[in-house]
KOLTIPA-877958 format. One record per residue: x, y negated, z negated of N, C-alpha, C, CB in turn. Coordinates in steps of 0.1 Angstrom, whole numbers, plus 2048, in hexadecimal, padded with zeros to 3 digits. Glycine has a CB too. Layout:
XYZXYZXYZXYZ/...
This chain:
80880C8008008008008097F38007F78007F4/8047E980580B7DD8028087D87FD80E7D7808/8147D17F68147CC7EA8067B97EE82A7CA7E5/8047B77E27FD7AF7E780579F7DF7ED7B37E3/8057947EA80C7877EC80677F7DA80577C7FF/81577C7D78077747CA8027647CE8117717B6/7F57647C47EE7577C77F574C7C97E57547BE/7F67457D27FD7377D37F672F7C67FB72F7E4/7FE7287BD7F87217B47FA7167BC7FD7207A5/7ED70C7B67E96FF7BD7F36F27BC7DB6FA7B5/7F56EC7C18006DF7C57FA6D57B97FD6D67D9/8066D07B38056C47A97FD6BC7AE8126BC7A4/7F96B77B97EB6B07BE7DD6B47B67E96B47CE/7DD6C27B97D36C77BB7CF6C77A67D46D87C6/7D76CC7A17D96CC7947DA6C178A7E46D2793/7DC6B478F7DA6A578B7CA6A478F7E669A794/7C66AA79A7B66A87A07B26B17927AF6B17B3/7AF6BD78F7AA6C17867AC6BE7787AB6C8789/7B86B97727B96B27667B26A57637C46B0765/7B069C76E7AA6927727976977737B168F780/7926A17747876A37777826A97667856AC784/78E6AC7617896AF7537866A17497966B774C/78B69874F78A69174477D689748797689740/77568973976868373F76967473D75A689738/76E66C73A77065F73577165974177C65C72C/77F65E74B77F65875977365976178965D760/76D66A76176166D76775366176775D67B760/75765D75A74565375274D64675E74564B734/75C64676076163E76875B63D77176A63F76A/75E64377776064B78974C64578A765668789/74764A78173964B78573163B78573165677A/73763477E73462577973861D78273962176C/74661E78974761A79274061F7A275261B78F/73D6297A273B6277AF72B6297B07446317B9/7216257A67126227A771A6117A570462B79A/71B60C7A271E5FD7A77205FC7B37295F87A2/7296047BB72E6017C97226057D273B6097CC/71A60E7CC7116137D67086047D270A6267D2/7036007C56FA5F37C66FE5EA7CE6F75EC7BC/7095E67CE7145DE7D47105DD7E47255E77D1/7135E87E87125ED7FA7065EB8007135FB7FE/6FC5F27F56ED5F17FE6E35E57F96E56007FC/6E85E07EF6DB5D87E96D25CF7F46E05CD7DE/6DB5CA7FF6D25C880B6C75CB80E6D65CB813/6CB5D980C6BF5E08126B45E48086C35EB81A/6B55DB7FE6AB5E27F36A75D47EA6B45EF7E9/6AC5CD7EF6A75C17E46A75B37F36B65BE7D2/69E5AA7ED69259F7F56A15987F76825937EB/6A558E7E86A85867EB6B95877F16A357F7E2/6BC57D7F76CE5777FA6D15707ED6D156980A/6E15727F06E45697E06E555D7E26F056B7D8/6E65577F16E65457F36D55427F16EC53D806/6CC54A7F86BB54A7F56B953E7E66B455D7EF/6B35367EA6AD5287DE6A05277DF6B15197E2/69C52B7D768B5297CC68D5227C36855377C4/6865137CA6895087BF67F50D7B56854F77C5/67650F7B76675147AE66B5237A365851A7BD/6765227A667E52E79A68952B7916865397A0/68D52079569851B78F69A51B77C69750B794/6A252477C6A652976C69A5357696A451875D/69C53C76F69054576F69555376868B54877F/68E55576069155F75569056D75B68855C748/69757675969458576168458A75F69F593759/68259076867859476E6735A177767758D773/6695A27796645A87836665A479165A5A8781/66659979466E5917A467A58C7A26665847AB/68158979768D58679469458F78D68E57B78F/69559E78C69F5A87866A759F77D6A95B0792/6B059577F6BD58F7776BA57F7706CC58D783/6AC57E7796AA5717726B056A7856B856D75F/6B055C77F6B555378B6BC5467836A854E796/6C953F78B6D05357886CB5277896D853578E/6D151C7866CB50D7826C950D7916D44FF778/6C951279F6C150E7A56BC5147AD6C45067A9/6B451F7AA6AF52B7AE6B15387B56A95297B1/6BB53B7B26C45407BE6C45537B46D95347BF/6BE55D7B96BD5697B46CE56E7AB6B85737C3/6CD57279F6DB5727966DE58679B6D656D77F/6D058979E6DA59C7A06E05987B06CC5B27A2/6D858E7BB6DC5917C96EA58D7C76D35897D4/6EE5827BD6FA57B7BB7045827B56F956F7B6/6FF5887AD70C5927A07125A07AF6FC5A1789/7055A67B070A5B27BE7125A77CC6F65BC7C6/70E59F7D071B5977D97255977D571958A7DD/72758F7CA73258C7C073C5987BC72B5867B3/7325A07B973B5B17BC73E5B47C57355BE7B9/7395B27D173F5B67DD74A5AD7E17355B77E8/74E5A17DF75659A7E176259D7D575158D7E3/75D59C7CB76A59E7BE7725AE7C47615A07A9/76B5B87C97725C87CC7765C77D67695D67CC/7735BD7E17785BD7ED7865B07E776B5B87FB/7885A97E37925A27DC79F5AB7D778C59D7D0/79B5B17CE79F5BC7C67A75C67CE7945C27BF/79F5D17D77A25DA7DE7AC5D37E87965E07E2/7A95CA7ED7B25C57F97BF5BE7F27AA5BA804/7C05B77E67CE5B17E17D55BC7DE7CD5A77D4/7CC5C97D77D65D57D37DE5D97DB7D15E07CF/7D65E07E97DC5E77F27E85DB7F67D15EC7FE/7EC5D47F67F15C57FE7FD5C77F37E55B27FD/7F75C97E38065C37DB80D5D47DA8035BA7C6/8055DF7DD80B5ED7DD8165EC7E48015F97E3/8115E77F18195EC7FF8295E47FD80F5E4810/8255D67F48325CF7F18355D67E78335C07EF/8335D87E083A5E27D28405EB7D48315E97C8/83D5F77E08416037E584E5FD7EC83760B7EE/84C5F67F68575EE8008625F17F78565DD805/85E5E57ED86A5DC7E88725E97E18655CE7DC/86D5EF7D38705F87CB8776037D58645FD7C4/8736077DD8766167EB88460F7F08686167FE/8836077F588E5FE7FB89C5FC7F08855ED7FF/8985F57E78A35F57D78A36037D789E5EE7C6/8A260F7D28A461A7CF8AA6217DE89761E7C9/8AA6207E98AF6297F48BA61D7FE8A16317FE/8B86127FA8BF60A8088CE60B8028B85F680C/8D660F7FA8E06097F48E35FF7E98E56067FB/8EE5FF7E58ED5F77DB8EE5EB7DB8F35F87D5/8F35E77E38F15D47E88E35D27E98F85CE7FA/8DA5D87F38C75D67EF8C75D87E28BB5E07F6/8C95E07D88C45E77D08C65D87C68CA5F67CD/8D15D27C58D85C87BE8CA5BB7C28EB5C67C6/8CD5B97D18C45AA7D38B65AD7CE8C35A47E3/8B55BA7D68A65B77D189E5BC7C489E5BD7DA/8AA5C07BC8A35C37AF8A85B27A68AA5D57A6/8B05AC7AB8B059C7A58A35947A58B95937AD/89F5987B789258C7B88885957B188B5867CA/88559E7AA87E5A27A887D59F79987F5AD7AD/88A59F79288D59B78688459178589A598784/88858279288657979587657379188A5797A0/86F57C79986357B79C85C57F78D85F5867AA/86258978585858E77885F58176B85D5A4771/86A57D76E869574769864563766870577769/85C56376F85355877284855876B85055977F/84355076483554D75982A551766834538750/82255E76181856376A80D55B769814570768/8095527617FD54C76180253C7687F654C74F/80C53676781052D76B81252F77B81952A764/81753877E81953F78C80F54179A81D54B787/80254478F7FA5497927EF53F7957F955278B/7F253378E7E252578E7F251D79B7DB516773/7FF51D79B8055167A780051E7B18155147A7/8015297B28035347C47F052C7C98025537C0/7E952C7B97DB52C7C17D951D7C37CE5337B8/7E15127C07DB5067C27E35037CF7DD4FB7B5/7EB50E7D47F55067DF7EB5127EA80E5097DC/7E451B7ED7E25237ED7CD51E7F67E75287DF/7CB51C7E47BC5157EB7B351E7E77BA5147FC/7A451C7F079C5247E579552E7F478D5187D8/78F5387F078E5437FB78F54B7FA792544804/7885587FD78B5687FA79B56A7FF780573804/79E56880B7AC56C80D7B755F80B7AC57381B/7BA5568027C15507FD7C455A7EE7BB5417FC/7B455B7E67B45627DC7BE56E7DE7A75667D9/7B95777EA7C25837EB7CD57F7EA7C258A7F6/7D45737F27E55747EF7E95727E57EE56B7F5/7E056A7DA7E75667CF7EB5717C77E055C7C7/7DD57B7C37E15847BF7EB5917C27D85857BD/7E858F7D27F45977D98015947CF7F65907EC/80358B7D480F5827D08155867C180A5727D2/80E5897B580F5857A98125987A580057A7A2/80B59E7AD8085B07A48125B97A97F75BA7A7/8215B57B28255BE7B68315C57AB8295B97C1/83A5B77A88465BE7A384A5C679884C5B77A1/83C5CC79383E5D878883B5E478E8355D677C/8325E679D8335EE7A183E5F47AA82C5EC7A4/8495E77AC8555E87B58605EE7A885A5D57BD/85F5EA79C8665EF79586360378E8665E478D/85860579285461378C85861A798843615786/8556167A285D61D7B186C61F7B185A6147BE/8736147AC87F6167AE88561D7A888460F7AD/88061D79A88362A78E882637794877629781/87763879887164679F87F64D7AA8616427AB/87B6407B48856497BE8936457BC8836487CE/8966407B18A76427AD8AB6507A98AC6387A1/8A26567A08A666379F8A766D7AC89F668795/89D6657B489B66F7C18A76707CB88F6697C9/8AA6647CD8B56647D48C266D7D78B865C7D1/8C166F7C48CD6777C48CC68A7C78D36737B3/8C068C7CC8BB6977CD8C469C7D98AE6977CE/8C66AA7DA8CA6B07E78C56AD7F48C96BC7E6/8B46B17F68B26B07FE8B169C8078A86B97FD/8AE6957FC8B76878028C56828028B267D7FB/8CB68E7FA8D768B8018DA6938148E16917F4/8D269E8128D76A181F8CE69B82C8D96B1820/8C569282A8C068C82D8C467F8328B968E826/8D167C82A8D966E82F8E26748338DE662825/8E66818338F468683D8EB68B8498FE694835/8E068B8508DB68E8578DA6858618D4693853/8DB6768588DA6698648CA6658638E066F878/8C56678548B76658568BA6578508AC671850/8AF64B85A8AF63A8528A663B8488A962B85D/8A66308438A362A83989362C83C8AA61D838/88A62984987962C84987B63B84787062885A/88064784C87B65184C88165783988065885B/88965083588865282587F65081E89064C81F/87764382886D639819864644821867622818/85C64A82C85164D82D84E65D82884F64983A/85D66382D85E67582C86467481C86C68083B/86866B81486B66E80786666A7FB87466C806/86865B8018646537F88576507EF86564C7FD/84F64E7FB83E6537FA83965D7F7837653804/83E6647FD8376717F18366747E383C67B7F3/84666E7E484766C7D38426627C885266C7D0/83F65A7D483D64F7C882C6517CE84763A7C9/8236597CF8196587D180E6577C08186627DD/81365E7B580C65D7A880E6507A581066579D/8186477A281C63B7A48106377AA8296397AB/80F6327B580A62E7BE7FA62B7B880D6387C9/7F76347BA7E763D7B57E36367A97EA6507AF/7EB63979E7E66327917EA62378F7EC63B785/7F161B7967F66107997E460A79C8046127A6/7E660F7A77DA6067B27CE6057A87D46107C2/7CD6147A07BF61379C7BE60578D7BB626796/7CC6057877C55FC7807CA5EE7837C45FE772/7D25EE78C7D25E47967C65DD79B7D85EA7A0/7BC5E27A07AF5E07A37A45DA7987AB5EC7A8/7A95DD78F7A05D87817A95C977A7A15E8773/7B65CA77C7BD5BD77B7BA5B07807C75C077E/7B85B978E7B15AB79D7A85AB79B7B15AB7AF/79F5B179878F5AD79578F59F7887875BE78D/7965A377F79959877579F58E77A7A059B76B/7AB58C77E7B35847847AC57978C7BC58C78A/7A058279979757B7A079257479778D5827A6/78A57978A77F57078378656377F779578775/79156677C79555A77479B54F7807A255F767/79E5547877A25497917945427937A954F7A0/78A54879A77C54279F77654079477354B7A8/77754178777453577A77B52D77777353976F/78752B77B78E51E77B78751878A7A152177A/78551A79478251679C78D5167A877C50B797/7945227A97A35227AF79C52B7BD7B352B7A4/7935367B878E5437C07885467C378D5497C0/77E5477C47725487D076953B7CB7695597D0/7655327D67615267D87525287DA76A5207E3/7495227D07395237D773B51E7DF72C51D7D3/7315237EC72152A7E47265377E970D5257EB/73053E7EB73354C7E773254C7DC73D5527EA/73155C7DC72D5627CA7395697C871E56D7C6/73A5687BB7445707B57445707A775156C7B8/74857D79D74357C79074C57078674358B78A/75756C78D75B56378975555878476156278E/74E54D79774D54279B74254379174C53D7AA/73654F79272854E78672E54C77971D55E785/73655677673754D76B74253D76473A557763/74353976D74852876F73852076C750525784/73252877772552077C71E52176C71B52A78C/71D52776071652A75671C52574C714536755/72C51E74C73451C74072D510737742518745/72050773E71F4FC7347155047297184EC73B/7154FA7197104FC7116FD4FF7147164F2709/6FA4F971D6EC4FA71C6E650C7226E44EC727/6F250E72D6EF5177366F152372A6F8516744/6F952772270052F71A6F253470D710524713/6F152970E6E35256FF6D552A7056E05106F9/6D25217126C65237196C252B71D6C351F721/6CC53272B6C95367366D75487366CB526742/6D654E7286E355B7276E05607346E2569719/6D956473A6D656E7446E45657536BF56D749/6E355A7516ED55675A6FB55A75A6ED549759/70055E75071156474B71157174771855C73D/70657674470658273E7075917456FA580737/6FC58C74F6FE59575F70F5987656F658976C/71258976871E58A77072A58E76772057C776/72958975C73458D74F72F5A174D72F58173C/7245A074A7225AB74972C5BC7577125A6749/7255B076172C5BC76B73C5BB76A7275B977C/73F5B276A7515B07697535BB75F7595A0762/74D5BC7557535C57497535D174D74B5C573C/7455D874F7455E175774E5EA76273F5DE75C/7545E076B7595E57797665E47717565DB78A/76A5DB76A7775DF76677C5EC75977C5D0761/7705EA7537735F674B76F60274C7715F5740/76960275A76760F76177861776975A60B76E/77960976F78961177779161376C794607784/79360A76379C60B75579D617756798606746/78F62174D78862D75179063775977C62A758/78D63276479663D7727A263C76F796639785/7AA62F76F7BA63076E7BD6367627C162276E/7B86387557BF63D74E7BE64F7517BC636741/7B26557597B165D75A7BD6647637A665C75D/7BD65C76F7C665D7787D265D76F7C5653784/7D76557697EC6547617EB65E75A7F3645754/7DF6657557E167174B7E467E7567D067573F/7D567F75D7DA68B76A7E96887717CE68977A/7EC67E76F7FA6807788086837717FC671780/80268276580D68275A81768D75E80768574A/81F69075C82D69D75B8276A2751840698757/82569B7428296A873B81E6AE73A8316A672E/8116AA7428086B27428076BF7468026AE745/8106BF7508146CE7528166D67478216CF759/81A6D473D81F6D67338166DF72B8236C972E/80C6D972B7FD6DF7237F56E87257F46D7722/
């Protein structure tokens, strides 16, 4: 008889997926976030009003049966505006992440495989860059910058990379010194086919848990810019600019349904991915193997 092949055990991918599916904390995550996204996507098609829509004859209108959230000092629906506002804050978010990943990977990939002269400059400007007052940094990039979904994206682009450039470099410094990248540079392979066939692969947990609470950072980061009035500019919505729009004493006392909604969802979407990312850094962990 022949002998029979033993079971291939599953790929550390696959095994970070299932440690990740154990934990129900990220799961209450996983699930909170994406019935938001689904309200988020379709509400169009399920609710009357637009969020620019003005009903003077509603103005400060307390939640309801035709107003779900209530309505603002000038009648303007508060759920059609909180769900826009979410669609603009995740599209913010999602698009600065991917933007400061790609510079984080570069930079970090590049210091860790280009030699040591790169490794030297560009771990200075990087020094450079974290040594800069982030809140000071961050109200210059946006006043030189301006107000707009994609101004917003650069700023934050701009501000979330260099800790990701430094966890990469860490990574593939030990990598480097591996056999198969070494025979990989005696082979005449450049510097792209290191960062793409080595690099990346490895730094892909990195990566992964990076973005995710990366995404909950820019979601904040958004708010506070477009409540200072740096980031998204009425009469777009955003959960920020609503709550700018709610900061006086009467609105706070009078009219809670105006801050409470939009504050409300911020809390939510961010301590939902919180949620996922910490799920994700545990599944990815090493010494979970361990257990």
């Amino acid at each position: 008889m022949l002998a029979r092949s033993p079971a291939r055990s599953p790929g550390p991918i696959v095994r970070s997926l299932h440690r990740f599916l154990l934990n129900r904390t990220a799961l209450l995550g996983l699930c909170m976030i994406a019935l938001m996204i689904v309200a988020i996507l379709s509400y169009p098609l399920w609710w009357s009003f637009k969020p620019n829509d003005i009903d003077l004859l509603a103005m400060n209108a307390q939640p309801g049966p035709t107003h779900w959230f209530g309505t603002d000092g000038v009648g303007r629906d508060i759920l059609a505006r909180v769900l826009d506002g979410g669609r603009i804050s995740l599209l913010v978010a999602l698009t600065s992440t991917v933007i400061s990943a790609i510079i984080g990977f570069l930079i970090g990939a590049v210091s860790a495989l280009a030699g040591r002269w790169a490794d030297a400059v560009t771990m200075r400007f990087v020094d450079l860059v974290m040594t800069l007052p982030p809140v000071i940094f961050l109200l210059v990039l946006a006043s030189i910058a301006g107000t707009g979904i994609w101004p917003t994206v650069f700023v934050i682009s701009l501000l979330s990379w260099p800790l990701l450039a430094r966890m990469v470099r860490a990574r593939l410094l030990e990598l480097r010194e591996r056999d198969f990248v070494m025979a990989a540079r005696g082979m005449g392979a450049g510097l792209p086919h290191l960062l793409l066939r080595h690099g990346l692969p490895n730094s892909i947990d990195i990566l992964v848990v990076f973005a995710t609470l990366q995404i909950a950072n820019a979601i904040l980061l958004e708010a506070g810019l477009s409540f200072l009035g740096l980031g998204i500019a009425p009469p777009a919505a955003s959960w920020g600019n609503m709550l700018n729009a709610a900061r006086s004493t009467a609105v706070l006392e009078q009219y809670p349904w105006q801050w409470l909604f939009p504050g409300g969802f911020l809390v939510l979407a961010v301590l939902a991915i919180n949620f996922i990312g910490d799920g994700l850094r545990d599944a990815f962990d090493p010494r979970a193997e361990l257990n």
